[in-house]
C-alpha positions in Angstrom: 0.0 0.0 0.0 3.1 2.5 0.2 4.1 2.1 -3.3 0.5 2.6 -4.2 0.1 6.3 -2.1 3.4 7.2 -3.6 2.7 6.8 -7.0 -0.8 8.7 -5.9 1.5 11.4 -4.0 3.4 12.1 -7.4 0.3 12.3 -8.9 -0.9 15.0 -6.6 2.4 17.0 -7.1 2.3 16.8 -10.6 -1.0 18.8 -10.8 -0.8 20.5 -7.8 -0.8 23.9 -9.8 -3.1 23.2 -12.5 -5.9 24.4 -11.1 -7.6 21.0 -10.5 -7.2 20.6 -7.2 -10.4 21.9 -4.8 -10.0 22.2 -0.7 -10.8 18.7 0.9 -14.2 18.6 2.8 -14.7 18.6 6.1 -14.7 14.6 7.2 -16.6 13.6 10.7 -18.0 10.8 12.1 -21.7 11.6 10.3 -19.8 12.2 7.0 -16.5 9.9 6.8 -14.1 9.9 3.8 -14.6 7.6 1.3 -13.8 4.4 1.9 -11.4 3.1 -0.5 -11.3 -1.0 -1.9 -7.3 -2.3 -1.0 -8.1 -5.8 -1.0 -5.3 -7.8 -2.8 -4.7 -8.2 -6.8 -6.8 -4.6 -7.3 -5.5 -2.8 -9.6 -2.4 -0.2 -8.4 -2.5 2.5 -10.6 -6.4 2.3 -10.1 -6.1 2.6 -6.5 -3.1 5.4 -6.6 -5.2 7.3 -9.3 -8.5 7.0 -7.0 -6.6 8.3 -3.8 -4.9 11.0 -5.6 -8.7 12.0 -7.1 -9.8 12.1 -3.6 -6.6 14.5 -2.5 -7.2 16.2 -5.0 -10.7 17.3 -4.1 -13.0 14.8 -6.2 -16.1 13.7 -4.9 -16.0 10.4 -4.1 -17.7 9.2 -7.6 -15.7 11.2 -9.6 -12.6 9.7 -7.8 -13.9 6.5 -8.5 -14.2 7.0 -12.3 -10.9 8.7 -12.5 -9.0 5.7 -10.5 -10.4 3.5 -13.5 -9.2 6.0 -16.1 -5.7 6.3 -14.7 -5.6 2.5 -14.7 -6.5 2.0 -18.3 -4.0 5.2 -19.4 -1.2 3.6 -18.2 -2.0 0.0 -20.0 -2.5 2.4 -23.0 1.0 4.2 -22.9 2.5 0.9 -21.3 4.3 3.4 -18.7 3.1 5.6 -15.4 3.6 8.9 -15.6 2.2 11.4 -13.2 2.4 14.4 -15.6 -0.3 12.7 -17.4 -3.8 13.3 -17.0 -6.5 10.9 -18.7 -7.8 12.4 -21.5 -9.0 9.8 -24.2 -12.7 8.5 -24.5 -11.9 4.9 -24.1 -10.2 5.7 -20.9 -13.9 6.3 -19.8 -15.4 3.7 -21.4 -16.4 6.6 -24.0 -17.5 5.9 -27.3 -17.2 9.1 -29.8 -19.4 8.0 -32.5 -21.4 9.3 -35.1 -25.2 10.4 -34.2 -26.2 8.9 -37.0 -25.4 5.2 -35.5 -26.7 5.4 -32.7 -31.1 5.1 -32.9 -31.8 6.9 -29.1 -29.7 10.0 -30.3 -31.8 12.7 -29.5 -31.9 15.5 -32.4 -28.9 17.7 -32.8 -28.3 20.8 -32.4 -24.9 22.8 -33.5 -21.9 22.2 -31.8 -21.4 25.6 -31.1 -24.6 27.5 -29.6 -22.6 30.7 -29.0 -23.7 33.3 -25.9 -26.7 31.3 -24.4 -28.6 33.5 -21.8 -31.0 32.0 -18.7 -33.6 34.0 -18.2 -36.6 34.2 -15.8 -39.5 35.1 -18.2 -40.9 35.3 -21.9 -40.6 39.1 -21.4 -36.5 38.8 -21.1 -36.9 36.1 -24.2 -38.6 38.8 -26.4 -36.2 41.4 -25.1 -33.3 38.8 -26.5 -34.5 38.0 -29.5 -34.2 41.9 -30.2 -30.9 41.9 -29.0 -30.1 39.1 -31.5 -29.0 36.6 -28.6 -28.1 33.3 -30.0 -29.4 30.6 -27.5 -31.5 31.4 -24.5 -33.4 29.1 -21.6 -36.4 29.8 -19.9 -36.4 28.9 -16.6 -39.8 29.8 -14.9 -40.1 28.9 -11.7 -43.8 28.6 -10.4 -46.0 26.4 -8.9 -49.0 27.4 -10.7 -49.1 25.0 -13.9 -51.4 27.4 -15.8 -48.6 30.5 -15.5 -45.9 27.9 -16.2 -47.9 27.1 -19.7 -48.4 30.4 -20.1 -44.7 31.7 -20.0 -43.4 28.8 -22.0 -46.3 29.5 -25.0 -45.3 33.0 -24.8 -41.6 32.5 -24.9 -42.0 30.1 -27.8 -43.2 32.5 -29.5 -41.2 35.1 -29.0 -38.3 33.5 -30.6 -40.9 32.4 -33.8 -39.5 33.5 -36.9 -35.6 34.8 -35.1 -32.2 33.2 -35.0 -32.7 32.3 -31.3 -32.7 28.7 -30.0 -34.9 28.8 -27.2 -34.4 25.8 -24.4 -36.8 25.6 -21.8 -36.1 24.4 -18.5 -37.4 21.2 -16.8 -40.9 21.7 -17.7 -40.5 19.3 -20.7 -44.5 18.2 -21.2 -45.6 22.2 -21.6 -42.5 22.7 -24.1 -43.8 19.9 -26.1 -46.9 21.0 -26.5 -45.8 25.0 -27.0 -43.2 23.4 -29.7 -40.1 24.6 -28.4 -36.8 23.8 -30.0 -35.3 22.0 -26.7 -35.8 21.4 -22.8 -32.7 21.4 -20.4 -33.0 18.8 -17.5 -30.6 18.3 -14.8 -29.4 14.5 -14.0 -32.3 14.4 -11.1 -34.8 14.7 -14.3 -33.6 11.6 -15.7 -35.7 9.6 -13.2 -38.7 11.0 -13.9 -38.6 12.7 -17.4 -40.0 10.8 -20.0 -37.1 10.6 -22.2 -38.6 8.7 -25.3 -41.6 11.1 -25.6 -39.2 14.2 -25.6 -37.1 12.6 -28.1 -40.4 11.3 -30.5 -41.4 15.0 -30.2 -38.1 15.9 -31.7 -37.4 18.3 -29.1 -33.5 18.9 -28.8 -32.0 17.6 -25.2 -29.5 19.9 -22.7 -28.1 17.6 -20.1 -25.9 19.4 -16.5 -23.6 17.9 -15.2 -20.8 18.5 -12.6 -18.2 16.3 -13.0 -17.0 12.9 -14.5 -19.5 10.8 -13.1 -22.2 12.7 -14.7 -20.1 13.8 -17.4 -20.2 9.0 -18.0 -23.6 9.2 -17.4 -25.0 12.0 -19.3 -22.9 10.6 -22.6 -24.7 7.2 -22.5 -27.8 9.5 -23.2 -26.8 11.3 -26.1 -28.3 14.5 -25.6 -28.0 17.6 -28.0 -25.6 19.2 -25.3 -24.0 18.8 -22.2 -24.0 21.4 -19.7 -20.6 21.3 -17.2 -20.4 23.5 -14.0 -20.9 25.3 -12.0 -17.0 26.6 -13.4 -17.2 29.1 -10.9 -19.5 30.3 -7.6 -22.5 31.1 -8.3 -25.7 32.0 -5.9 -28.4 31.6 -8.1 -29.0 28.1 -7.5 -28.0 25.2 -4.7 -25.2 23.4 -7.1 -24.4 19.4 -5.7 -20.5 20.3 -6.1 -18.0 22.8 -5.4 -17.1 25.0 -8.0 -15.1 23.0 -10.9 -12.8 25.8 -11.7 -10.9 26.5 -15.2 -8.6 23.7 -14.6 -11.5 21.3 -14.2 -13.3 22.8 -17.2 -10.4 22.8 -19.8 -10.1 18.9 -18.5 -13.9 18.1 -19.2 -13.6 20.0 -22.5 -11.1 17.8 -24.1 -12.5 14.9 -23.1 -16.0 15.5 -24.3 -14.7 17.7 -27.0 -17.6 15.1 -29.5 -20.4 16.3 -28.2 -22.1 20.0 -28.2 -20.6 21.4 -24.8 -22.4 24.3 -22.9 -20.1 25.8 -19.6 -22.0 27.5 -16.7 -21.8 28.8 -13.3 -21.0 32.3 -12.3 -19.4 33.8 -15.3 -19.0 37.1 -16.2 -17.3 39.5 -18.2 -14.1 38.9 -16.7 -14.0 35.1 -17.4 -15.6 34.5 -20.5 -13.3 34.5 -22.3 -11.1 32.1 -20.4 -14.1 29.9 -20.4 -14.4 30.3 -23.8 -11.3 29.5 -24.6 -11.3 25.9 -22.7 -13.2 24.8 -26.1 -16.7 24.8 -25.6 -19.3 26.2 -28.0 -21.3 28.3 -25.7 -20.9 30.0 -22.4 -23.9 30.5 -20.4 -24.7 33.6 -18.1 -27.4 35.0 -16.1 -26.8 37.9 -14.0 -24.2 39.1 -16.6 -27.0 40.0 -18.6 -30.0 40.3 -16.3 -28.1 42.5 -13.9 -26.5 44.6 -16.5 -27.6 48.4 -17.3 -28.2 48.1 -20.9 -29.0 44.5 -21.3 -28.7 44.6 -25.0 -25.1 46.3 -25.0 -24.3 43.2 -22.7 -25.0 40.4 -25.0 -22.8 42.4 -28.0 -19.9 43.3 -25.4 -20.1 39.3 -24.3 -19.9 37.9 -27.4 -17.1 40.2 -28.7 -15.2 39.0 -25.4 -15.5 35.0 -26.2 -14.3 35.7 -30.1 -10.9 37.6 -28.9 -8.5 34.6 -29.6 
């Protein structure tokens, strides 16, 4: 076991300073570290990539994941070396193929959505559209199904006839019957989201995710996009993770570089660019637009910001 935590303590140093690495948790007795499997003939470089994961500030499943990655990386290159970092799709058990193989695909949309703006209302969607916004999301939040219909019918048509995508957020059964161009579900609305009826309706599919577990999972779907975050703190929502950070995103990036990628969480003017330079084809925002002064002069300013190369 003290060959297998050095190899994981090399690992740890070798990445210490690119921005991967998160503050450890807080352990106690009602939330213990993750236990990790040592049992004889497991796999070393599994085990020294899992602990270093853990180290290094992974959750526990994302740990998990890349233990297994490390593992296969180093049968791949036939050597260890902790400067690496696992960054093919068969490392992950990913398979990047063609949309056009695979029959529960859900319809795509392009690879690189551009500015995509969250918004709280149809009235912000209209006000968009005007400001030539390329993708936006409604997310409503009520409790009153007839406003929720309402809102979604009116945002649909807002964007009727304009160069705006328009996703609509977890209320998938109204936006198929307003015939919006997507829905946006987070990996809790896998459960109880009727998947094939979305897809039949040939509604386009935004999946979030915040990490490599999710990152597995929401692959096996093949959505039109995956969402990573939140990159940086954000107070809009409760988000199930830390903050990934850049180091985290430009990781996630490459990896999932095949499929439509969307980053989001707490960015602004002074990071979009960064973020947009990680390789995704859209940065999301919220209070970069809503909060601004002149909303419309926002959207222009933020889109000139992610083109600087």
């Amino acid at each position: 076991m003290s060959y297998i935590r050095e190899l994981a303590k090399q690992i740890v140093a070798a990445h210490r300073q690119d921005n991967l690495c998160l503050p450890l948790p807080s352990f106690d007795p009602s939330h213990p570290p993750p236990a990790i499997k040592t049992e004889s003939g497991q796999d070393q470089y599994e085990l020294a990539g899992t602990i270093a994961a853990i180290e290094m500030g992974f959750i526990e499943n994302d740990a998990r994941v890349l233990g297994k990655a490390w593992s296969r990386m180093v049968k791949h290159e036939g050597d260890f070396n902790p400067k690496g970092w696992p960054s093919r799709p068969e490392y992950f058990d990913l398979i990047p193929f063609s949309r056009d193989m695979n029959p529960k695909a859900f319809k795509a949309c392009p690879k690189r959505l551009g500015l995509y703006g969250v918004f709280p209302d149809a009235d912000w969607i209209a006000r968009m559209v005007d400001a030539e916004l390329p993708t936006a999301q409604l997310r409503f939040k009520s409790e009153d199904p007839q406003a929720i219909r309402k809102q979604i019918k009116a945002a649909v048509a807002a964007v009727q006839g304009s160069k705006t995508l328009l996703f609509i957020n977890d209320h998938w059964e109204e936006a198929i019957e307003a015939g919006a161009y997507g829905v946006h579900l987070g990996q809790e609305d896998l459960v109880s989201a009727n998947l094939d009826v979305i897809r039949d309706a040939g509604l386009r599919l935004g999946l979030s995710t915040h990490g490599y577990a999710e990152l597995m999972i929401a692959d096996r779907f093949c959505p039109s996009y995956i969402a990573m975050g939140a990159v940086f703190p954000t107070n809009l929502k409760q988000m199930p993770t830390a903050p990934q950070g850049l180091g985290r995103l430009y990781a996630y990036a490459k990896l999932m570089q095949h499929n439509s990628l969307v980053a989001i969480g707490g960015i602004d003017e002074k990071s979009i660019h960064a973020v947009a330079q990680s390789g995704v084809g859209s940065v999301a925002v919220v209070r970069a637009i809503v909060a601004a002064d002149d909303p419309k002069a926002a959207v222009k300013r933020l889109q000139e910001l992610m083109q600087i190369n």
